[in-house]
N, CA, C and O atoms as CSV, one atom per row, in Angstrom:
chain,resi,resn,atom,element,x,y,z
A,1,UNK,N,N,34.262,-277.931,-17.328
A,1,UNK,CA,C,35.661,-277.675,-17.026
A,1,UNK,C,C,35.976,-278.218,-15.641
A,1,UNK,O,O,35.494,-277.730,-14.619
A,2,UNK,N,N,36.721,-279.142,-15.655
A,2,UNK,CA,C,37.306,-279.706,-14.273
A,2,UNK,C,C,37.416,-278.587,-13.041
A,2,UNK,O,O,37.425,-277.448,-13.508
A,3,UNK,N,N,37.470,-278.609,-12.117
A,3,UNK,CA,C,38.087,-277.975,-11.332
A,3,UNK,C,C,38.607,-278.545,-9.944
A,3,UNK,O,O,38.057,-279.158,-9.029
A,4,UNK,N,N,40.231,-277.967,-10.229
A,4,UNK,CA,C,40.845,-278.704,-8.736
A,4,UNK,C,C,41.440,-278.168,-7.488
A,4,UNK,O,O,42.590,-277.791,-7.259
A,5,UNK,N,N,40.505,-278.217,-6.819
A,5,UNK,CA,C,40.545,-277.351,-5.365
A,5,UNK,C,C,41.680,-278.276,-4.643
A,5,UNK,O,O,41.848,-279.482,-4.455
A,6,UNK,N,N,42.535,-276.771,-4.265
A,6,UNK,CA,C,43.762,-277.240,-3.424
A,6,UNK,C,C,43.697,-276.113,-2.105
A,6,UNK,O,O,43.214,-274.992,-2.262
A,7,UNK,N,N,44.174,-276.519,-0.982
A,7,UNK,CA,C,44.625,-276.016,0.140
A,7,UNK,C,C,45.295,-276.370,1.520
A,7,UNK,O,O,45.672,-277.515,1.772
A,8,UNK,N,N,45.367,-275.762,2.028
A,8,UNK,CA,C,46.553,-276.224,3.744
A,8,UNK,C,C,45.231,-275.640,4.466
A,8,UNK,O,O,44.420,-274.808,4.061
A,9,UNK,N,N,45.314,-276.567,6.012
A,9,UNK,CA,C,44.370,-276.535,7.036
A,9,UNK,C,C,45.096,-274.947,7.953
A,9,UNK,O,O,45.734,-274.233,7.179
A,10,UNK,N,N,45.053,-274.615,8.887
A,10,UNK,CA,C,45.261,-273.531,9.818
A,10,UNK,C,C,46.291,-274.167,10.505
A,10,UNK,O,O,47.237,-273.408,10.715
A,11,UNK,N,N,46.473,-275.617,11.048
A,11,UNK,CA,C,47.472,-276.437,11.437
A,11,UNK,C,C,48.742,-275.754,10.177
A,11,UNK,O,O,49.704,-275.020,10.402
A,12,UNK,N,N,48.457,-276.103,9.396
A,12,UNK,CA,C,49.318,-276.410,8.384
A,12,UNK,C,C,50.295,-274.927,8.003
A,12,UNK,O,O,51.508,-274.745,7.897
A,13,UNK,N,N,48.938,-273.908,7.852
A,13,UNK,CA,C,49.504,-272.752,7.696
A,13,UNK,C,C,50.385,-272.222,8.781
A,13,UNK,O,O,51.387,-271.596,8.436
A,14,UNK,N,N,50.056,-272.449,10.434
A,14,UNK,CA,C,50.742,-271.375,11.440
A,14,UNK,C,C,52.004,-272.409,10.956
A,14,UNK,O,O,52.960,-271.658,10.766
A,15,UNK,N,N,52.393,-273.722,10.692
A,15,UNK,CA,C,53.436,-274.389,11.073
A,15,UNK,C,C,54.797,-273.534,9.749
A,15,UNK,O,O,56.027,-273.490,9.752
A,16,UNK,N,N,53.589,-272.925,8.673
A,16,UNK,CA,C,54.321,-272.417,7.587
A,16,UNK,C,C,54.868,-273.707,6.153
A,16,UNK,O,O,55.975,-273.794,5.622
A,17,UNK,N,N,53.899,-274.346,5.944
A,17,UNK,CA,C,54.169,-275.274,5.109
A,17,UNK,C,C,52.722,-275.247,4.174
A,17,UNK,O,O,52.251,-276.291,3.722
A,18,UNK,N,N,52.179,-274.100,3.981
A,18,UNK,CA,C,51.092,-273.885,3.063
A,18,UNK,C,C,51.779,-274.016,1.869
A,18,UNK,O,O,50.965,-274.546,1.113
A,19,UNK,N,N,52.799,-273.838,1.276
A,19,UNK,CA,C,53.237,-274.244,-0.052
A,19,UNK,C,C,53.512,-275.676,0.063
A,19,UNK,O,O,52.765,-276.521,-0.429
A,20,UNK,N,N,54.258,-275.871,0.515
A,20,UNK,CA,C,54.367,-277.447,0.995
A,20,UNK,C,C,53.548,-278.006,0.393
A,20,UNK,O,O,53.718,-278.722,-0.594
A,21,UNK,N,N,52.431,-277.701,0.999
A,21,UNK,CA,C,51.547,-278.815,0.999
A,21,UNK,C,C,50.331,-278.216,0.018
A,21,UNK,O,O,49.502,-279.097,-0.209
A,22,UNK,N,N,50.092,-277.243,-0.467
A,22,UNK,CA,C,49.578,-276.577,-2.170
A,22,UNK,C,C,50.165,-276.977,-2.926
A,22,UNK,O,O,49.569,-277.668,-3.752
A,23,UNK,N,N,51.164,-276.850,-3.036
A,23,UNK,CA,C,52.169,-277.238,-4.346
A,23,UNK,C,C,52.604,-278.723,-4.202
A,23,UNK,O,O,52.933,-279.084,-5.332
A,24,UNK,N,N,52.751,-279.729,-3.336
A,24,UNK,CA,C,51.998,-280.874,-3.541
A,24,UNK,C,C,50.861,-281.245,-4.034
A,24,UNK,O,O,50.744,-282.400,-4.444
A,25,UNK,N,N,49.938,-280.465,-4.086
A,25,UNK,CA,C,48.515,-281.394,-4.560
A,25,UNK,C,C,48.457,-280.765,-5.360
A,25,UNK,O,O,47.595,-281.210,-6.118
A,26,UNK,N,N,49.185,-279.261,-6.004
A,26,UNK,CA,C,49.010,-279.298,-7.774
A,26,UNK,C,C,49.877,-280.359,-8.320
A,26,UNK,O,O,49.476,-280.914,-9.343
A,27,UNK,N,N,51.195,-280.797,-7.717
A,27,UNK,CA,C,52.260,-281.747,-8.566
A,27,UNK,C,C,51.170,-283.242,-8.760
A,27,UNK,O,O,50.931,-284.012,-9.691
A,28,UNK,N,N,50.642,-283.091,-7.089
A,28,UNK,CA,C,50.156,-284.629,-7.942
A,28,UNK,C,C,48.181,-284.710,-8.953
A,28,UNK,O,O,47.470,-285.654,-9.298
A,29,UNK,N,N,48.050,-283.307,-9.048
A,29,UNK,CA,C,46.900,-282.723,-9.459
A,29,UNK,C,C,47.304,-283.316,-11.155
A,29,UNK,O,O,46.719,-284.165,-11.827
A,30,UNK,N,N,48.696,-282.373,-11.527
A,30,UNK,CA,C,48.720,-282.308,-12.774
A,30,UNK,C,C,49.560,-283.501,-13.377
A,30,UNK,O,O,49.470,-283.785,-14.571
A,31,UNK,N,N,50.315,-284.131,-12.576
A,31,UNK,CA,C,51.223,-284.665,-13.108
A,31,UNK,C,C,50.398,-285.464,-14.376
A,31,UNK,O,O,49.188,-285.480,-14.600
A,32,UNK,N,N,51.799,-286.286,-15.305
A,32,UNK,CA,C,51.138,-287.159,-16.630
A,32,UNK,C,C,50.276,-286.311,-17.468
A,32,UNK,O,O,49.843,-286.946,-18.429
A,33,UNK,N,N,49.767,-284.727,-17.411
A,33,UNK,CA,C,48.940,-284.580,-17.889
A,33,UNK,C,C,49.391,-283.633,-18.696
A,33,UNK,O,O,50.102,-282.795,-18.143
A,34,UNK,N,N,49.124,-283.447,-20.303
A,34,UNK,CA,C,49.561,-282.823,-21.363
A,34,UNK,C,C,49.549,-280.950,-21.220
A,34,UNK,O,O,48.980,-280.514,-20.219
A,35,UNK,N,N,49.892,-280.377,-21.768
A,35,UNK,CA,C,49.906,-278.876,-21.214
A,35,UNK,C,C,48.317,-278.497,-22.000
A,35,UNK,O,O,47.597,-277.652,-21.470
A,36,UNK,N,N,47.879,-279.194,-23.272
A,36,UNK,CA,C,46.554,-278.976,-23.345
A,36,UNK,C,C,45.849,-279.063,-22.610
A,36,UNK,O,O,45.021,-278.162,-22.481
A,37,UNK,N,N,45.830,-280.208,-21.757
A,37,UNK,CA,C,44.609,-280.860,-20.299
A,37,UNK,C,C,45.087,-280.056,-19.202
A,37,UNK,O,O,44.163,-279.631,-18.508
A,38,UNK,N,N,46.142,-279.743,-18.860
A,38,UNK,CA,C,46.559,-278.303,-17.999
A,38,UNK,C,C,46.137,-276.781,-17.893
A,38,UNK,O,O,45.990,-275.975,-16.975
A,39,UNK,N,N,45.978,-276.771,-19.650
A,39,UNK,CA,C,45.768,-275.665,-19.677
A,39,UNK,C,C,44.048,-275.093,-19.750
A,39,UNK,O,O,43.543,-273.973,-19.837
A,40,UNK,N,N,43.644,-276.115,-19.689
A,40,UNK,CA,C,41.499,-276.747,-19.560
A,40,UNK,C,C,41.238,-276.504,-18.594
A,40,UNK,O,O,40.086,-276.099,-18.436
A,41,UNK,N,N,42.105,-276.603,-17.433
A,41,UNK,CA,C,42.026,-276.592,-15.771
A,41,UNK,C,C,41.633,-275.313,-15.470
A,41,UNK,O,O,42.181,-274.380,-16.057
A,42,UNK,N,N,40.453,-275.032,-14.343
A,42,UNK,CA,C,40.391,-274.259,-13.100
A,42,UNK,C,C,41.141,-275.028,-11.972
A,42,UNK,O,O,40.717,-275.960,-11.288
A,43,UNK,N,N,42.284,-274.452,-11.944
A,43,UNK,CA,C,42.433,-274.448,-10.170
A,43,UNK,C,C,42.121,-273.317,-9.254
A,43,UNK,O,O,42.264,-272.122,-9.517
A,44,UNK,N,N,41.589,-273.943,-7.925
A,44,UNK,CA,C,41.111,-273.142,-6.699
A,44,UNK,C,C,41.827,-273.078,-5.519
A,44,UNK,O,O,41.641,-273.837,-4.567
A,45,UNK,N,N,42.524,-272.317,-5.554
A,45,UNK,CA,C,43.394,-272.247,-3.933
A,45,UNK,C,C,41.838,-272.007,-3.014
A,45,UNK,O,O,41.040,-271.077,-3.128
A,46,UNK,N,N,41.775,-273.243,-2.074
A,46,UNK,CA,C,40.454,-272.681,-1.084
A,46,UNK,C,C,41.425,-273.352,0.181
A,46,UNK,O,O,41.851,-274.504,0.097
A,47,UNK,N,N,41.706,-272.468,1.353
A,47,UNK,CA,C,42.548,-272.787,2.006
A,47,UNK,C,C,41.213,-273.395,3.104
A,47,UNK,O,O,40.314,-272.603,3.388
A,48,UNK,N,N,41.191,-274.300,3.462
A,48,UNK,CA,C,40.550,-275.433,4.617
A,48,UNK,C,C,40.367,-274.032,5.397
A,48,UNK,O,O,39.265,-273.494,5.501
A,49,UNK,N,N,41.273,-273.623,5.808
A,49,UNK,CA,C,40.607,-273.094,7.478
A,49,UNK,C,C,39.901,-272.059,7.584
A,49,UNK,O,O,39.284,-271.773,8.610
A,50,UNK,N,N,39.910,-271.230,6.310
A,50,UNK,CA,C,38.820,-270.167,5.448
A,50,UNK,C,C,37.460,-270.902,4.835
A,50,UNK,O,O,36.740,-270.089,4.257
A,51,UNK,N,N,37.101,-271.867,4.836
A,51,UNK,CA,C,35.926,-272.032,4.413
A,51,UNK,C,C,34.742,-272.126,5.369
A,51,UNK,O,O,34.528,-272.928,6.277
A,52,UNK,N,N,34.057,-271.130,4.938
A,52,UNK,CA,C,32.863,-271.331,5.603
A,52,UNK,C,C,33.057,-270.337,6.985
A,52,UNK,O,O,32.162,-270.277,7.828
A,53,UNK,N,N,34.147,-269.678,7.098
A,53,UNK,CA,C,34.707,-269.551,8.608
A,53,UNK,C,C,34.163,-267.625,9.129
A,53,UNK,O,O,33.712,-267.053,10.121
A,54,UNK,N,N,34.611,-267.261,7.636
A,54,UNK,CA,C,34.348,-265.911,7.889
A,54,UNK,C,C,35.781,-265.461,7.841
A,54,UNK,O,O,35.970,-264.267,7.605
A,55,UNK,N,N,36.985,-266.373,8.061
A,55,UNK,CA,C,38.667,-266.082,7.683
A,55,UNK,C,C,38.721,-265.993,6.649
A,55,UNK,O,O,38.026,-266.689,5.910
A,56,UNK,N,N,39.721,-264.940,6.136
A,56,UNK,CA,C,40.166,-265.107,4.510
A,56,UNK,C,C,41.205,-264.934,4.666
A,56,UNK,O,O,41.692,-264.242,5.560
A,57,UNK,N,N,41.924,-265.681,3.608
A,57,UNK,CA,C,43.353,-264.936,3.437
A,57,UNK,C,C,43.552,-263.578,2.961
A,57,UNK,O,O,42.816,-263.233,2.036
A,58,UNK,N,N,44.538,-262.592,3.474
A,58,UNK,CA,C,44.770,-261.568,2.884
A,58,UNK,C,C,45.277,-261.464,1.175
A,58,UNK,O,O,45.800,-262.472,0.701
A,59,UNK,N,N,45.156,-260.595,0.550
A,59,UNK,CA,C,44.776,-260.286,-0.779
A,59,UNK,C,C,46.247,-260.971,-1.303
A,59,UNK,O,O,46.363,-261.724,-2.270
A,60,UNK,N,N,47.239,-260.549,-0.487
A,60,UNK,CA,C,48.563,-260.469,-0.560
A,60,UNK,C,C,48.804,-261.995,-0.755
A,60,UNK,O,O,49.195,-262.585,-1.762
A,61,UNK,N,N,48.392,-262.591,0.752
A,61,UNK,CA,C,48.781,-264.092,0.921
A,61,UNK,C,C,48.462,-264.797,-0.130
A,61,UNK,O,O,49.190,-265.621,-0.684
A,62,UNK,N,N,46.734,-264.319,-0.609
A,62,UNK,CA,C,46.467,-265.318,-1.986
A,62,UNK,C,C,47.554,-265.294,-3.165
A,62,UNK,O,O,48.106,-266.258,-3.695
A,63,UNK,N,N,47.726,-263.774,-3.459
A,63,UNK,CA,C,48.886,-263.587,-4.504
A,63,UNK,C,C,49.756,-264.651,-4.226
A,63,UNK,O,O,49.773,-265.804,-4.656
A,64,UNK,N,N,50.495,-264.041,-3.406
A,64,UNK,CA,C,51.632,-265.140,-2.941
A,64,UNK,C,C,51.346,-266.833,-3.345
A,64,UNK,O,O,52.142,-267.406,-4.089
A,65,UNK,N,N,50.394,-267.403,-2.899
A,65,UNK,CA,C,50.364,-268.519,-3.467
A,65,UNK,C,C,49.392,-269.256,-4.551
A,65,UNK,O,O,49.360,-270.465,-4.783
A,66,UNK,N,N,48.639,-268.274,-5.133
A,66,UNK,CA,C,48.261,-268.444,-6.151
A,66,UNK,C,C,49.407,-268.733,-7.347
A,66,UNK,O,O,49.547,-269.659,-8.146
A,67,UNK,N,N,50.327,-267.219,-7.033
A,67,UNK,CA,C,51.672,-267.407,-7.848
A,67,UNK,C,C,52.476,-267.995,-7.865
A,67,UNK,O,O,53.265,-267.885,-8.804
A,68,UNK,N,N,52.688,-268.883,-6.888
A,68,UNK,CA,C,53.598,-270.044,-6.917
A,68,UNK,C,C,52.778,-271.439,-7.168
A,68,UNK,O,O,53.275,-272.563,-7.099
A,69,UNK,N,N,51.374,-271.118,-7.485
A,69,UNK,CA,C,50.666,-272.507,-8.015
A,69,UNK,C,C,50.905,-272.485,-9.426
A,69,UNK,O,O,51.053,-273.507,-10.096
A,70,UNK,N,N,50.956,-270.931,-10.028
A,70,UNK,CA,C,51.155,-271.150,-11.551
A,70,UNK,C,C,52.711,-270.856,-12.008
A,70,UNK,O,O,52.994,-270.746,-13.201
A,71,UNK,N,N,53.876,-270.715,-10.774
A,71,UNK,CA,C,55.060,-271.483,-11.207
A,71,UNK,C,C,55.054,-272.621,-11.634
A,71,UNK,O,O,55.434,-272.978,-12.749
A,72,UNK,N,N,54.502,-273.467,-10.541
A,72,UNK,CA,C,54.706,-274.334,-10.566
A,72,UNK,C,C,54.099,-275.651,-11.719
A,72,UNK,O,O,54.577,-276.781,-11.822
A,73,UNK,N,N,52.980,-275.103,-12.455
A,73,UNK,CA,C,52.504,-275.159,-13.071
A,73,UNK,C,C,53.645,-274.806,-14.564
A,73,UNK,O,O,53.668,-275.513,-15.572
A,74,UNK,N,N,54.173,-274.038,-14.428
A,74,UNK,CA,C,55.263,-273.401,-15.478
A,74,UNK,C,C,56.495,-274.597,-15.380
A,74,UNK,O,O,56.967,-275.364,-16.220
A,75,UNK,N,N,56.760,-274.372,-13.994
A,75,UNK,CA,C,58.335,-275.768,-14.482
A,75,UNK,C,C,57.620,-276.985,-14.568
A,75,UNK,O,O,58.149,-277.885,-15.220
A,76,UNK,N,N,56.574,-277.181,-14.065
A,76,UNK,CA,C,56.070,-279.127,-14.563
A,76,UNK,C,C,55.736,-279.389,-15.703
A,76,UNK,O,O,56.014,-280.391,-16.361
A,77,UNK,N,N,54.769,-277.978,-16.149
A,77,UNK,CA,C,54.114,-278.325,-17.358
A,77,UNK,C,C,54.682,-277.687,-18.842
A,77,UNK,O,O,54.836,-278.211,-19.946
A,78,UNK,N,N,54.936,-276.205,-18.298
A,78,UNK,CA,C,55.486,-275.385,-19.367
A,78,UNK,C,C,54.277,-273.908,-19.485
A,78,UNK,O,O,53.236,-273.626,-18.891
A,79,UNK,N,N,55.177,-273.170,-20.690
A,79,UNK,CA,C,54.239,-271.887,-20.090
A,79,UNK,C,C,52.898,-272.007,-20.878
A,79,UNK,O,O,52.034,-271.177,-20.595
A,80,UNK,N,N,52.558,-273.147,-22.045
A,80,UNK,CA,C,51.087,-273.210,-22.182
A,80,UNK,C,C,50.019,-273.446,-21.048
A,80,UNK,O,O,48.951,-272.848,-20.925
A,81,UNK,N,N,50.253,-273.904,-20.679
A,81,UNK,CA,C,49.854,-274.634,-19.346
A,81,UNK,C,C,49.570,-273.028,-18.645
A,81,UNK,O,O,48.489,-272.442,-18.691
A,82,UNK,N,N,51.008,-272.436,-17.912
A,82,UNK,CA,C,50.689,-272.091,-16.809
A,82,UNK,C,C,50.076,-270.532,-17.665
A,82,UNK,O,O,49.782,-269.694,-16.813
A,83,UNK,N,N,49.970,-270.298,-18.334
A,83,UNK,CA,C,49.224,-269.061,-19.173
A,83,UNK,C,C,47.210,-269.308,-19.452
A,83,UNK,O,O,46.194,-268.637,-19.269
A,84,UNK,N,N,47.506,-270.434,-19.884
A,84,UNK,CA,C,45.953,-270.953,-20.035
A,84,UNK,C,C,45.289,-271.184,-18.865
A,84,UNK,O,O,44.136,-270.822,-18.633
A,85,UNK,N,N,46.134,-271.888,-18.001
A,85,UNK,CA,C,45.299,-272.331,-16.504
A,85,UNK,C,C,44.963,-270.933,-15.964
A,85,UNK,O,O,45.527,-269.839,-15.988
A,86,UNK,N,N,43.413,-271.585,-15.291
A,86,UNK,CA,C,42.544,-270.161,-14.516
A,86,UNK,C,C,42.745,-270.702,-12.779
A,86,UNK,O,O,42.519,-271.864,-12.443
A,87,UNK,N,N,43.087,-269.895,-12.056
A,87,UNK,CA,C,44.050,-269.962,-11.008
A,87,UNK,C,C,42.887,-269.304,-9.985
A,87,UNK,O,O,43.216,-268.118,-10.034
A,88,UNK,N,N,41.945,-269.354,-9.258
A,88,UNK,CA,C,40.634,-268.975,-8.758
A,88,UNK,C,C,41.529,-268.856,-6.979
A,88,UNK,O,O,42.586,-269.306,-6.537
A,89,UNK,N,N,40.676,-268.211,-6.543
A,89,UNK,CA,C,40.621,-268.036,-5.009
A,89,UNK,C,C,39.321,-268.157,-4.459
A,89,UNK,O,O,38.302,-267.527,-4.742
A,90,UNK,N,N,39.504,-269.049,-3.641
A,90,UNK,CA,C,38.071,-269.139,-2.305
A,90,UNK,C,C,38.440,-269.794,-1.352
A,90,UNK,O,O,39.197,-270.759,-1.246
A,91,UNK,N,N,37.768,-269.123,-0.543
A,91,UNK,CA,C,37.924,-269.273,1.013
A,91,UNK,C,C,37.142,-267.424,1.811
A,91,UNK,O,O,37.511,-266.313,2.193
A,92,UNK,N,N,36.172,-268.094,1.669
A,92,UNK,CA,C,34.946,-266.593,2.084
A,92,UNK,C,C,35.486,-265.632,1.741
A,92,UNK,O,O,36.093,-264.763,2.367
A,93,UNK,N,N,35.199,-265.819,0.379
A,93,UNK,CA,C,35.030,-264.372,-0.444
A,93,UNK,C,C,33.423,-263.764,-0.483
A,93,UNK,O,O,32.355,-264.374,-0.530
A,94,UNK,N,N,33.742,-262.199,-0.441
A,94,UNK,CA,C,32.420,-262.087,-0.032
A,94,UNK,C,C,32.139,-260.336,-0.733
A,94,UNK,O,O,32.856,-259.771,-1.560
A,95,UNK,N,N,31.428,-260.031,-0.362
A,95,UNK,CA,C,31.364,-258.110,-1.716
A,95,UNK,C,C,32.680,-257.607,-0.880
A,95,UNK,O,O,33.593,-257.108,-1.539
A,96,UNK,N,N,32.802,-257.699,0.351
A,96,UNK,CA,C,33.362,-256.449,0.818
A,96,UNK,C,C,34.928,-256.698,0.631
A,96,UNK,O,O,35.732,-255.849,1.016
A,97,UNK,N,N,35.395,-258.061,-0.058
A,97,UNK,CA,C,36.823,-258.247,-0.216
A,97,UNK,C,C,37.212,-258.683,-1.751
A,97,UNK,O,O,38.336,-258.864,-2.219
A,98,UNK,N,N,36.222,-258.769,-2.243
A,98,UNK,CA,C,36.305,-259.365,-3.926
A,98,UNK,C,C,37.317,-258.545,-4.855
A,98,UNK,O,O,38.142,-258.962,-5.669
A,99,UNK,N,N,37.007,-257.323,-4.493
A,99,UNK,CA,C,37.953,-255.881,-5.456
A,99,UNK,C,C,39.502,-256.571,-4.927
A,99,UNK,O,O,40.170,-257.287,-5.673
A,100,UNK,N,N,39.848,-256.274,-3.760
A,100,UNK,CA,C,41.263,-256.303,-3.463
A,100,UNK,C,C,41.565,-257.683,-3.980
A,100,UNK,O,O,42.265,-257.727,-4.992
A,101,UNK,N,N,40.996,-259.254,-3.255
A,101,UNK,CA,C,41.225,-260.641,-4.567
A,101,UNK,C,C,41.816,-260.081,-5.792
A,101,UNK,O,O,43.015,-259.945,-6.034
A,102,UNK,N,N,40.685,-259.739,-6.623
A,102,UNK,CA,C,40.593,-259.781,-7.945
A,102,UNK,C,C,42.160,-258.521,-8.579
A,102,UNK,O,O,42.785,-258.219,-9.596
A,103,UNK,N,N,42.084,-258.238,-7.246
A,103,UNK,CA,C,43.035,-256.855,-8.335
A,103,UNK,C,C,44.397,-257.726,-8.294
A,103,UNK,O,O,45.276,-257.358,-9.073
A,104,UNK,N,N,44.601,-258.576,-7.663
A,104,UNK,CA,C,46.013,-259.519,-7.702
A,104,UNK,C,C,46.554,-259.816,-8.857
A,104,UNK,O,O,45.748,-260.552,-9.428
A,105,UNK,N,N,47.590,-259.627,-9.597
A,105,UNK,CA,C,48.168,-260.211,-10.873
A,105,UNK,C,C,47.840,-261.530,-11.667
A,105,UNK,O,O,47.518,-261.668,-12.847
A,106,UNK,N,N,48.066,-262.715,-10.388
A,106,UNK,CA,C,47.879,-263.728,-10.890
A,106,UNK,C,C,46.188,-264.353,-10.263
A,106,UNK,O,O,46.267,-265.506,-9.840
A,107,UNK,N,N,45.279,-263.950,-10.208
A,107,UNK,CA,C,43.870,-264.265,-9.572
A,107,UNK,C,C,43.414,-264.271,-10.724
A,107,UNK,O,O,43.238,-263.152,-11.208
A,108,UNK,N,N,43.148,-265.161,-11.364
A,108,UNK,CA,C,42.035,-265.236,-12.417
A,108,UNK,C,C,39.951,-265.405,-12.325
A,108,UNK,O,O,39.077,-265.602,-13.169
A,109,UNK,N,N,39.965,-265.218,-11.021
A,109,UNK,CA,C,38.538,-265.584,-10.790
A,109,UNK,C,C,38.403,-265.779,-8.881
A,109,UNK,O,O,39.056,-265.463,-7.886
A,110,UNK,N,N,37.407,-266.336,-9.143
A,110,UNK,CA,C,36.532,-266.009,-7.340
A,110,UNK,C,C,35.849,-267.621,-7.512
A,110,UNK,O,O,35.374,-268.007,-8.580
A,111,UNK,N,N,35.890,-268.346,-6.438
A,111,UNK,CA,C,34.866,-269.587,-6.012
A,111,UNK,C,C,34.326,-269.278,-5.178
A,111,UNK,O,O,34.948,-269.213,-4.117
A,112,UNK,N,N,32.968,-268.941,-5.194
A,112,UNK,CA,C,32.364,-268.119,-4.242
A,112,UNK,C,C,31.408,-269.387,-3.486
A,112,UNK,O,O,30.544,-269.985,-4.127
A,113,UNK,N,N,31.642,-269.620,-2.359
A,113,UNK,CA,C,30.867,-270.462,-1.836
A,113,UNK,C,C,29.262,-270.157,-0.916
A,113,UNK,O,O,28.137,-270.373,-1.366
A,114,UNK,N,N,29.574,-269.661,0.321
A,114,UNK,CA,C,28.125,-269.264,1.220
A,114,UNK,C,C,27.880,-268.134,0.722
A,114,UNK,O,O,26.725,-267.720,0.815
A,115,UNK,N,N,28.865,-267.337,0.073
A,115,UNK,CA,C,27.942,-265.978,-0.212
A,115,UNK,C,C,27.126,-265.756,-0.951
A,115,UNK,O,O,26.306,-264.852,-1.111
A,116,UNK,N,N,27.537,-267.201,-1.721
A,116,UNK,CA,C,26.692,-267.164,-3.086
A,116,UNK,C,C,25.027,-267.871,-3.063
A,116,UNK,O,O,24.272,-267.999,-4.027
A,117,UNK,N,N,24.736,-268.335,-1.334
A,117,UNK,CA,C,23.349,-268.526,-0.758
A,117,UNK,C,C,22.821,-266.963,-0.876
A,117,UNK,O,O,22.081,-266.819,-1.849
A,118,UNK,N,N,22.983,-266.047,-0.290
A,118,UNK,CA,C,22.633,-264.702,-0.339
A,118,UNK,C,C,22.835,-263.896,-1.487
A,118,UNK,O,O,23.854,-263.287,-1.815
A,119,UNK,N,N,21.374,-263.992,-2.243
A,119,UNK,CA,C,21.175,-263.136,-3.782
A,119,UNK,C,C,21.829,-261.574,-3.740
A,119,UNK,O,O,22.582,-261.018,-4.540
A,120,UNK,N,N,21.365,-261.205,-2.761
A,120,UNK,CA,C,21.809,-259.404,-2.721
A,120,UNK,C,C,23.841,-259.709,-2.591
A,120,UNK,O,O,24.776,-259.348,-3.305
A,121,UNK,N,N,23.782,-260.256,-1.735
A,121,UNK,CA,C,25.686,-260.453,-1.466
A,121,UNK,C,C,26.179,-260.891,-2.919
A,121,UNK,O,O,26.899,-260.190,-3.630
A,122,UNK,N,N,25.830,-261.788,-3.160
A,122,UNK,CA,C,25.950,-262.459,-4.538
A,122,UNK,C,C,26.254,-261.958,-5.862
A,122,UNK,O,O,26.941,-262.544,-6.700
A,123,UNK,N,N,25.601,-260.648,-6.010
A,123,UNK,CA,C,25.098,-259.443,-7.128
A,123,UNK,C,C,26.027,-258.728,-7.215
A,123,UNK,O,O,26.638,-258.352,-8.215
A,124,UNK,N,N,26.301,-258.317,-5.243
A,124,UNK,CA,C,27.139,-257.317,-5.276
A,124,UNK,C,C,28.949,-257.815,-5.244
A,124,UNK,O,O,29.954,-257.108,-5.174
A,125,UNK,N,N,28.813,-259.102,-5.317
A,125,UNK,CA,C,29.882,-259.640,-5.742
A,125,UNK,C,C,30.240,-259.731,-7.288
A,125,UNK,O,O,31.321,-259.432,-7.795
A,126,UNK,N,N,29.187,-260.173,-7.884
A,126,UNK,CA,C,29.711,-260.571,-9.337
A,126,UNK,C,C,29.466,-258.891,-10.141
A,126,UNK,O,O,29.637,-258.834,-11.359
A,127,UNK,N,N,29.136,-257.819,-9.498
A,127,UNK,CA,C,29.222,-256.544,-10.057
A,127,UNK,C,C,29.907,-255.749,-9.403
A,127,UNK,O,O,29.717,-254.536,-9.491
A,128,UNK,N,N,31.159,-256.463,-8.351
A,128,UNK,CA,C,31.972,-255.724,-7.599
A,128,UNK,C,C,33.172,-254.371,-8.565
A,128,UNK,O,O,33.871,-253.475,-8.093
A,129,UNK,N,N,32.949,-254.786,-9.950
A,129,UNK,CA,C,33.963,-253.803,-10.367
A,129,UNK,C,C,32.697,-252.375,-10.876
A,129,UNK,O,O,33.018,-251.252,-11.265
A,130,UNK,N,N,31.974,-252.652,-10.785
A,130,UNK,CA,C,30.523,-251.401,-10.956
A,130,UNK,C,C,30.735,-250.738,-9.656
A,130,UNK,O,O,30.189,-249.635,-9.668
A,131,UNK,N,N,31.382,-251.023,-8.428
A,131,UNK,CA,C,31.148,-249.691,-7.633
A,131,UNK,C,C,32.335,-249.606,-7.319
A,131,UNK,O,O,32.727,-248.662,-6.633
């Protein structure tokens, strides 16, 4: 399954053009492409200035633009598309923030990057709804 990682740098975000510039690189992510091949897609909001950093976006912020990745996904493509597409968050996700992510409406999943070097962090991530 493809997957297409989109995000805004920390530049990008204080200036306030994180949609801007997300919802640019889903338009030119998906464009030409049928709502079947849309709807095949993982996309990953991994915002640049959260990776690797130990920053995350708040639970809220992801909502926020997770949900306007699968608008947008809705007026380009249509609602097969934006119903089928899996809409992921990363940018150091880690055990102790995975619950609040995941409980978001539109979060379909976790891209778990460094945490996923550390087996014990790792565990207690992918069995975060067990405690």
């Amino acid at each position: 399954t493809p997957i297409v990682c989109v995000g805004e740098t920390l530049e990008e975000r204080q200036q306030g053009r994180t949609a801007e510039k997300v919802l640019g690189q889903v338009r030119a992510a998906i464009a030409g492409r049928s709502a079947e091949v849309v709807a095949g897609l993982v996309i990953a909001y991994e915002p640049i200035w959260a990776i690797g950093t130990g920053m995350t976006a708040s639970a809220g912020d992801a909502q926020a633009v997770i949900g306007a990745i699968r608008a947008e996904v809705l007026s380009h493509i249509g609602p097969k598309a934006a119903q089928g597409v899996r809409i992921q968050y990363g940018g150091s996700v880690k055990a102790s923030n995975i619950a609040e992510i995941m409980a978001q409406p539109d979060v379909d999943g976790a891209l778990v990057g460094g945490a996923s070097l550390d087996p014990a962090e790792f565990a207690r991530i992918v069995q975060y709804r067990l405690h």
